[in-house]
C-alpha positions as CSV (number, residue, x, y, z in Angstrom):
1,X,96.3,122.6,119.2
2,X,95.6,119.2,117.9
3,X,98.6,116.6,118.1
4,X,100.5,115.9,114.8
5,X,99.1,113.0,112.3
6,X,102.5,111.1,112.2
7,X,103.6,108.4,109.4
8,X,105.9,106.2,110.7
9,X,107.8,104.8,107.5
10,X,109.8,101.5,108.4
11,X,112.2,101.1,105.1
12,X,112.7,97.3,104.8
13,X,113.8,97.4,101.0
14,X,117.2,97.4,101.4
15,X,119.0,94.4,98.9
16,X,120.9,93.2,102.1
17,X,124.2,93.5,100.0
18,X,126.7,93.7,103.3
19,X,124.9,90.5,104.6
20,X,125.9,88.5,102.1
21,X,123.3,86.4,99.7
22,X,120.5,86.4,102.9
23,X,118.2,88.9,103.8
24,X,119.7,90.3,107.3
25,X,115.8,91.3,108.3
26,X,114.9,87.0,108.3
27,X,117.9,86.4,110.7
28,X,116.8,85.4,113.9
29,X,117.7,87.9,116.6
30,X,117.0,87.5,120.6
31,X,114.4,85.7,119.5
32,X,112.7,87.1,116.6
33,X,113.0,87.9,113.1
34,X,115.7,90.6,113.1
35,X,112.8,92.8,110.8
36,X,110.6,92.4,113.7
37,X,112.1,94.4,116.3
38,X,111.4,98.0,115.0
39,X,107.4,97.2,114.4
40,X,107.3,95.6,117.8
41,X,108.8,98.8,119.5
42,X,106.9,101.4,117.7
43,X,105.6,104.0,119.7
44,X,101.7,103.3,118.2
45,X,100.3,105.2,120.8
46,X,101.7,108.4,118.7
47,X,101.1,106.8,115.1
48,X,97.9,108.2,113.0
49,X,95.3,105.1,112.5
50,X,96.2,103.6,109.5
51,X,99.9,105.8,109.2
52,X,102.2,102.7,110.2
53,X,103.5,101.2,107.0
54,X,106.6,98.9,106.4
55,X,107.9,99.9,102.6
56,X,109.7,96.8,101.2
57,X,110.7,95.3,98.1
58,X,108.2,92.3,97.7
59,X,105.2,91.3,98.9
60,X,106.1,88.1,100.1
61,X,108.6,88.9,102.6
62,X,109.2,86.3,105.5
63,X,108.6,89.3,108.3
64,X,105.4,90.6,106.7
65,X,103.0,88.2,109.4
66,X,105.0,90.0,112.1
67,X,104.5,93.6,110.4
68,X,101.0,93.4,110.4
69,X,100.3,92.0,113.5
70,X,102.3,94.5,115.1
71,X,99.3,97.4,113.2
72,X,101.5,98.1,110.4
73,X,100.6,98.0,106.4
74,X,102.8,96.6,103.6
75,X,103.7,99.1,100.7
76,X,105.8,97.6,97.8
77,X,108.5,100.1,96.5
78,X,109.2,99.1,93.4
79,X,112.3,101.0,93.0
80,X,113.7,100.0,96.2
81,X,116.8,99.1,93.9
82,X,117.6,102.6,93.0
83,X,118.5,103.1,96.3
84,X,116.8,104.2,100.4
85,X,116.0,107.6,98.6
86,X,112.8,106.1,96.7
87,X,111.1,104.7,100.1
88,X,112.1,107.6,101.8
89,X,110.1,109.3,98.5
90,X,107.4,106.7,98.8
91,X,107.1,107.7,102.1
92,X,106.3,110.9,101.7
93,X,104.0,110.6,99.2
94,X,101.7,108.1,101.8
95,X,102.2,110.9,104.3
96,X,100.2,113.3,101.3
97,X,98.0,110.6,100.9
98,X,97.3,110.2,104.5
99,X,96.8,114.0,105.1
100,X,100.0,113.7,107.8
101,X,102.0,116.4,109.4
102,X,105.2,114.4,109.8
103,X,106.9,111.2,108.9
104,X,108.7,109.3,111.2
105,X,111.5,107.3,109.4
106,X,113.1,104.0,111.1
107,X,115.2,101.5,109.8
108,X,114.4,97.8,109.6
109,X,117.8,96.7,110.4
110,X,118.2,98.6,113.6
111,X,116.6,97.0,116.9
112,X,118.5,98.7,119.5
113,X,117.4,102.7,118.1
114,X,114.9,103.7,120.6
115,X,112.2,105.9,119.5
116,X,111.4,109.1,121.4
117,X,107.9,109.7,123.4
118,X,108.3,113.6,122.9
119,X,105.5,115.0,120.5
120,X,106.6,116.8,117.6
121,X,105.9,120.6,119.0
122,X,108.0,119.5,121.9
123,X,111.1,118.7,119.0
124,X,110.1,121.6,116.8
């Protein structure tokens, strides 16, 4: 049996509200742009080619030269203020696109979270 095709869907469109009036994903942390950390920890090895995307609010975003150097693509959710429902959505829907099996969801704003190795079947 062939391995899964996996999207892994890094939701970076978050208003930041509980930070205050700066986007919490441009604070430096050990180092690096707090946004940073999840992209630079992803398990690529297990990622589809071209099924590593970062869904943010704008295109301009001050981590988006770390996203893609790290392999991953830039989509623009332009509901992103309706709420983490319509990435999670948008996600999904460039899973479809993609022909993947799974989506792998992982939140910007949370560096220490360590992604599994285990295959899907093995989870399943």
């Amino acid at each position: 049996m062939a391995e899964p095709r996996i999207l892994m869907a890094v939701l970076a469109a978050g208003a930041s509200r509980r930070f205050g009036s700066k986007d919490k994903l441009a604070a430096r942390f050990r180092g690096k742009l707090l946004g940073q950390h999840v992209c630079d920890s992803a398990p690529m090895d297990r990622i589809a080619p071209g099924c590593a995307v970062v869904i943010a609010s704008h295109k301009d975003h001050v981590c988006r030269p770390a996203w893609e150097k790290a392999g991953f693509q830039v989509a623009l959710n332009a509901n992103a203020d309706h709420g983490m429902g319509t990435s999670v959505a948008l996600a999904a829907l460039l899973a479809q696109k993609e022909r993947c099996d799974a989506v792998l969801i992982a939140l910007a704003d949370m560096p220490f979270v360590q992604i599994g190795r285990a295959s899907c079947r093995e989870r399943v």
